[in-house]
Backbone bond lengths (Angstrom), bond angles and torsions (degrees), N, CA, C in turn:
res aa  C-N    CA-C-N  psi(-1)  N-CA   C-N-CA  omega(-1)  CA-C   N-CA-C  phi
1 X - - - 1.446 - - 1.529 111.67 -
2 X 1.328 112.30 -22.34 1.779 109.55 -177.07 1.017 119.15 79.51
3 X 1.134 118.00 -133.82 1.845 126.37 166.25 0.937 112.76 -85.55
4 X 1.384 143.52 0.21 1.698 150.99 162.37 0.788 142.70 -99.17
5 X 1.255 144.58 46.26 1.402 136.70 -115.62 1.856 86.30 -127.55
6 X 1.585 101.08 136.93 1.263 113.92 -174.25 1.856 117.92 -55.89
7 X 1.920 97.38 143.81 1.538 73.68 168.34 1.563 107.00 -102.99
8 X 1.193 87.29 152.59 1.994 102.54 175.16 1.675 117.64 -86.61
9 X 1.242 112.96 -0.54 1.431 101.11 149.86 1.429 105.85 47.33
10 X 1.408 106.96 54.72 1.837 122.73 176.61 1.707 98.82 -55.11
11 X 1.719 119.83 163.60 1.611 94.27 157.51 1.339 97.80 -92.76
12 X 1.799 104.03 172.34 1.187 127.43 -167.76 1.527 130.04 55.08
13 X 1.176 98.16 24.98 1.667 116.52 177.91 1.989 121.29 74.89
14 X 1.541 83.08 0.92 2.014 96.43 -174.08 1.680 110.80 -36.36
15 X 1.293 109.53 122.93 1.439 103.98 165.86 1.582 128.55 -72.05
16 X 1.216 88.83 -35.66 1.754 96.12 163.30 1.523 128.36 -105.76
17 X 1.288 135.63 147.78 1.442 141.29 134.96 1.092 132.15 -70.25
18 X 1.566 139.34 140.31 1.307 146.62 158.75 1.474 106.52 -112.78
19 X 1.380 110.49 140.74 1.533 139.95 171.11 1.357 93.08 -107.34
20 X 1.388 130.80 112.26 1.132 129.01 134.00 1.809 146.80 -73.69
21 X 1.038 126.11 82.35 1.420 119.65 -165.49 1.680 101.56 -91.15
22 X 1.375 113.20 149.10 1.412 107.59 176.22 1.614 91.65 -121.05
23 X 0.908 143.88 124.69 1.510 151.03 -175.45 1.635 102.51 -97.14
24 X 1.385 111.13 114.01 1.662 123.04 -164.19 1.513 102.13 -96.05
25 X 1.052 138.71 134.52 1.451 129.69 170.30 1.941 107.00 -123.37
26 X 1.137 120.96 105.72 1.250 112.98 175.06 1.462 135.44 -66.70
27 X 1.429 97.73 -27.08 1.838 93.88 -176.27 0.970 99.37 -176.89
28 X 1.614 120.05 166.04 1.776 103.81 151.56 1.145 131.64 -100.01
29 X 1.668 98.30 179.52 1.704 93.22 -164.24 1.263 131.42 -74.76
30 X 1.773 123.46 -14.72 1.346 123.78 150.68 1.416 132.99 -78.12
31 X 1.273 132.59 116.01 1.576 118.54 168.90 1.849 108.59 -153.80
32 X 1.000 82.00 155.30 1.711 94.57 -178.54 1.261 108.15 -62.86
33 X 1.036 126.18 -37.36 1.539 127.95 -174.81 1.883 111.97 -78.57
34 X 1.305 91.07 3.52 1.948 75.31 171.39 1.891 91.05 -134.51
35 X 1.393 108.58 6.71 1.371 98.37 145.57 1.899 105.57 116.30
36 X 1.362 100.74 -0.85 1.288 135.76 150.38 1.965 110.93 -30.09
37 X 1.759 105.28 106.89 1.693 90.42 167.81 1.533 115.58 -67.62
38 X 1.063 118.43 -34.20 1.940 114.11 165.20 1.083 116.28 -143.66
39 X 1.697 112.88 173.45 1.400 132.83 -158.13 1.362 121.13 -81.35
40 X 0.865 140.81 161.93 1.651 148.86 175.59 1.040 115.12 -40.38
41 X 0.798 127.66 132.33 1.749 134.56 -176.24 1.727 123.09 -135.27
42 X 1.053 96.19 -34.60 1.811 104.44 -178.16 1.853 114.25 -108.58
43 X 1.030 119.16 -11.23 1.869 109.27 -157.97 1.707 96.01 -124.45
44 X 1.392 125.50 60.59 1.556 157.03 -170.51 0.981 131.90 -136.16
45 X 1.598 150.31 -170.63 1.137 154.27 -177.08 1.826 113.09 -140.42
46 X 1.224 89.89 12.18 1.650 121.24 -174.55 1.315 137.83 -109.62
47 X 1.425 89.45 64.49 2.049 132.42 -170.81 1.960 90.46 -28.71
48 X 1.124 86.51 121.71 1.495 97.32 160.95 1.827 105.07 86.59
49 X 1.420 120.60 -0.77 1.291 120.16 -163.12 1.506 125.09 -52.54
50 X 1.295 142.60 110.90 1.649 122.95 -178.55 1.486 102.21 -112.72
51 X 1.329 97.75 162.73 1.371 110.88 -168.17 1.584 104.03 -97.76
52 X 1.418 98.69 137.94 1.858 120.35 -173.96 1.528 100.93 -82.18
53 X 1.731 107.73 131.43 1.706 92.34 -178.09 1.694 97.80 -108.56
54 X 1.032 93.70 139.30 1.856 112.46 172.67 1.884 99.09 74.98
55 X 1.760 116.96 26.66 1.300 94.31 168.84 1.626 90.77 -157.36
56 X 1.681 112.27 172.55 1.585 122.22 -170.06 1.463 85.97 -72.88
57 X 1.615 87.42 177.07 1.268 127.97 161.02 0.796 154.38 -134.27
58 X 1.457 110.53 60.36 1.696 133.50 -136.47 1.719 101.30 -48.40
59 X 1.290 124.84 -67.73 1.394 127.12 179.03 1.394 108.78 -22.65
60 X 1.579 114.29 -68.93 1.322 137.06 -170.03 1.605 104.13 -42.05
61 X 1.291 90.41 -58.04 1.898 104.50 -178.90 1.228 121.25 -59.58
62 X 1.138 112.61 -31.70 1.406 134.54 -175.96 1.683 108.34 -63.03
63 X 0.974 122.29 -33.26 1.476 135.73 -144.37 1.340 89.68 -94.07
64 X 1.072 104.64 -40.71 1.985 111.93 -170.17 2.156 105.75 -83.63
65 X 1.889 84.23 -29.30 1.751 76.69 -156.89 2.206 104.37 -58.38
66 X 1.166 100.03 -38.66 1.291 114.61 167.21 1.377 127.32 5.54
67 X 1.028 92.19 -65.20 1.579 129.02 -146.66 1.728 106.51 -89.72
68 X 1.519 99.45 -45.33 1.471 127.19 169.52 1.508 122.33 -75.39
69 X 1.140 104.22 -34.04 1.502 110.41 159.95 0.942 152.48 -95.01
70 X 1.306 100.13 -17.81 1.613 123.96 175.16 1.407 124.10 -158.45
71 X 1.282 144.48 -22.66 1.134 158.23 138.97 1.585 107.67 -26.90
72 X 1.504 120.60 -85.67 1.425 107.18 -176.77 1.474 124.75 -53.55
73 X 1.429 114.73 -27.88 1.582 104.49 -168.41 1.545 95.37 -83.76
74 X 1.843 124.26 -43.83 1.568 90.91 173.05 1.435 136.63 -45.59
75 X 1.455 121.51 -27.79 1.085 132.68 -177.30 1.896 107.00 -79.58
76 X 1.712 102.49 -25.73 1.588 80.41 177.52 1.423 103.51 -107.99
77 X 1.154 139.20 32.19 1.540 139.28 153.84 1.553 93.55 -91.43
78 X 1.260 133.66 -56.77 1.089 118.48 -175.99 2.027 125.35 -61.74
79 X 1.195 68.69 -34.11 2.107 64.21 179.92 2.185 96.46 -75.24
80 X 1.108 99.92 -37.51 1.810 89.74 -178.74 1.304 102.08 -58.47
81 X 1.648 118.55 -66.90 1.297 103.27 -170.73 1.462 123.75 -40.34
82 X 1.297 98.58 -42.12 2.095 91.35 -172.07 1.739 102.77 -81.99
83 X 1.209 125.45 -3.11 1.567 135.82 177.38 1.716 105.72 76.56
84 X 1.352 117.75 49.40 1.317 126.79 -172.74 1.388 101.14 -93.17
85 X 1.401 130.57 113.94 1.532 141.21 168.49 1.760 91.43 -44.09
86 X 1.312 114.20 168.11 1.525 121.39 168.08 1.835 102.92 -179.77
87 X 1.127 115.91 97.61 1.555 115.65 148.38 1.605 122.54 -37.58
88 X 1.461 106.80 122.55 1.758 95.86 -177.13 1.860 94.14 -106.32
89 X 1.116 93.28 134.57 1.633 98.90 169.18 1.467 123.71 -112.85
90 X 1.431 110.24 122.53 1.552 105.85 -155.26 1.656 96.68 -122.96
């Protein structure tokens, strides 16, 4: 734009915008239960993690179930109640 740079004419005169994205992660991609010979090992927060062969990984699982169970809906009762737009990224 140079020295001109368009105005965007926010409503209500806002100087700023927010994009909210909430980035959803359901699970990981190894598990016994979708038929997987072993458990997750790499896509965690769980330094040193190896993957169990022919058994769960409750920890591993755990990390994801969170999010799926209770994590997103606190976050989407709270953005409805206050009427907060939010992109979900899955």
């Amino acid at each position: 734009y140079g020295s001109s740079p368009p105005d965007p004419k926010w409503p209500n005169g806002a100087k700023v915008a927010l994009n909210l994205v909430l980035n959803y992660e359901e699970g990981g991609e190894n598990c016994l239960l979708h038929g997987d010979g072993e458990s997750e090992k790499l896509l965690s927060e769980i330094v040193g993690a190896g993957a169990i062969v022919g058994q769960r990984h409750a920890n591993m699982e755990s990390l994801y179930d969170y999010g799926s169970r209770s994590g997103f809906w606190r976050l989407h009762r709270l953005l409805t109640e206050k009427k907060v737009p939010c992109t979900v990224f899955g």
